[in-house]
N, C-alpha and C positions, 0 to 999 in steps of 0.2 A: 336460855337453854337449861331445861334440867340435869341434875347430878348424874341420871341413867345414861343419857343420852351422851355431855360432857365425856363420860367413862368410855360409850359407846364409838366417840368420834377415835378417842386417843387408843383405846385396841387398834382400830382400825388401823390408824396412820403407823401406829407400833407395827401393825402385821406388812402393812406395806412395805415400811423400811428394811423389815426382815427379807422379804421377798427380794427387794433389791439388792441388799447385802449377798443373798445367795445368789443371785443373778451373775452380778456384776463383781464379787469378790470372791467367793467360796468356789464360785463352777470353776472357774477361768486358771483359777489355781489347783484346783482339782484336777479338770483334764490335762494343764502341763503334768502335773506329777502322772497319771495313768502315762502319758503319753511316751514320757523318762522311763518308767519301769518295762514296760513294753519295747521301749525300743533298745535296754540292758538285756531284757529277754532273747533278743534278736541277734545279739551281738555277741550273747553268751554261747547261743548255738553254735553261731557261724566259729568261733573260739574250738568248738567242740570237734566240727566237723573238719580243720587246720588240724586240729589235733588227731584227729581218726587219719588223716593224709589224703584226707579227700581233695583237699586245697592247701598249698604250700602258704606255712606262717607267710614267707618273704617274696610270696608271689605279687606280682603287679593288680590281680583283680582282690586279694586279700586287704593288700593296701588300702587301695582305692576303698572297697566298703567298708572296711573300720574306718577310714577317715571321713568315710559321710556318715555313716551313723555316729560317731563321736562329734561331729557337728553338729547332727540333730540333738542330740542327746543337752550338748551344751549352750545351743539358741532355741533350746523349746520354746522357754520363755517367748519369743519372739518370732515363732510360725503362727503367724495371723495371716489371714485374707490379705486385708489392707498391704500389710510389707511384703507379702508376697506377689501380689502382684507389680510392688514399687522393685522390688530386684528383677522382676523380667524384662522389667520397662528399663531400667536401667542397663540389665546384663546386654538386651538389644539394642541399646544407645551406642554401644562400647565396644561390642561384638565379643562378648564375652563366653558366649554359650558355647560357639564352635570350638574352642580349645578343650572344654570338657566334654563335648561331643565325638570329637576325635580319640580324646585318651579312654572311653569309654568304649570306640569302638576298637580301638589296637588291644588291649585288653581282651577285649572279648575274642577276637582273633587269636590270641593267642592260647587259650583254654584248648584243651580237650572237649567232646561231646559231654562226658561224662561233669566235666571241670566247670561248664558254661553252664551246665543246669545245673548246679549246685550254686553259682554263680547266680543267677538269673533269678533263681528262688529267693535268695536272702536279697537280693535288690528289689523284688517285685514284695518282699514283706515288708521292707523299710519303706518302700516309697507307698504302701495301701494305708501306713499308719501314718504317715505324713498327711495323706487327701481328709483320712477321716480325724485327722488334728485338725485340717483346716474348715472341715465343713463340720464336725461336730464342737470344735473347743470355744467356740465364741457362743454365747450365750442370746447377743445379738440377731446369730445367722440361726441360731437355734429356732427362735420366736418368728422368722422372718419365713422360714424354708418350709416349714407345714402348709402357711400359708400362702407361701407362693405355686407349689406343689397344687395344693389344691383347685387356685384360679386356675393352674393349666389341667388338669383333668375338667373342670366344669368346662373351658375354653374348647377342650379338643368333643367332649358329649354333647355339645351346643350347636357345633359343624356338623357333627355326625346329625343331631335331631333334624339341622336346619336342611341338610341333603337330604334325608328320605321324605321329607317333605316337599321339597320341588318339586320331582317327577312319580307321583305315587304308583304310575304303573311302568316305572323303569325299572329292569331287572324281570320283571314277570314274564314268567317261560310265554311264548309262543302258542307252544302245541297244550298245553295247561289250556288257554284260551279256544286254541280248536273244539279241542277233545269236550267240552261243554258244553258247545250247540247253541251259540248267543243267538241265533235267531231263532231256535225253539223256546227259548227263554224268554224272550223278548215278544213271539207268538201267544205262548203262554198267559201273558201278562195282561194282555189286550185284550 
């Protein structure tokens, strides 16, 4: 192996290991911190909005979302795919879910119109940066979901090609066919 090439192998592998450092160490670290700041952002409102009197500091739905966004906030670290689906699997081993099920809906019952969408807004903010922590923060599902995404577009344009190819004159108006005179045509021809 010449000195060029020698040089040319170890960039390479240099560049590669960079790539996976960013992959696998820089992203993943990355999006927990967006995902922290963002979800302070959320929490800062919802603070704002207790403060304008729109929702009571010491209300039971005030509670309740500080206390999950302050959850999120402090297992970001640890919103992956993977554990997250090991807590559903778990929470429905155990019947866990219905207790927070219930206190979410006695809550909500107890709001105002007005009280429950202000409510409902800051839960449906927390829980959209939650979905796109899980599907954006792994670097893994990153590489994985373009190209899964894609099989299923070529999958579903493949059915569609494969059907109008069956029956090429299915779908064709009727009166289109009258209105043409295929036996003039066919007259014609001869």
């Amino acid at each position: 192996m010449s000195p060029q090439e020698f040089v040319a192998v170890l960039g390479s592998l240099f560049g590669l290991v960079m790539i996976w450092v960013a992959l696998w160490i820089l992203y993943p670290r990355y999006a927990v911190d967006k995902f922290r700041q963002e979800m302070f952002a959320v929490r800062d409102d919802l603070f704002d909005e207790a403060d304008s009197g729109r929702l009571a500091f010491d209300s039971e739905a005030y509670l309740l979302l500080r206390s999950l966004i302050n959850s999120h906030i402090r297992y970001a670290h640890r919103l992956t795919l993977l554990e997250f689906f090991g807590v559903i699997q778990v929470a429905k081993k155990h019947q866990l879910g219905a207790d927070y099920s219930a206190r979410f809906e006695s809550v909500q019952q107890a709001l105002s119109d007005e009280q429950r969408d202000v409510f409902m807004n800051y839960y449906l903010r927390a829980m959209s940066l939650v979905f796109r922590k899980l599907v954006l923060g792994s670097a893994f599902v990153m590489l994985i979901l373009p190209a899964l995404l894609g099989a299923i577009v070529v999958k579903h344009w493949i059915a569609r090609l494969l059907h109008i190819f069956e029956d090429p004159v299915e779908g064709v108006n009727g009166a289109f066919i009258e209105d043409f005179h295929l036996e003039e045509c066919a007259a014609n021809m001869a």
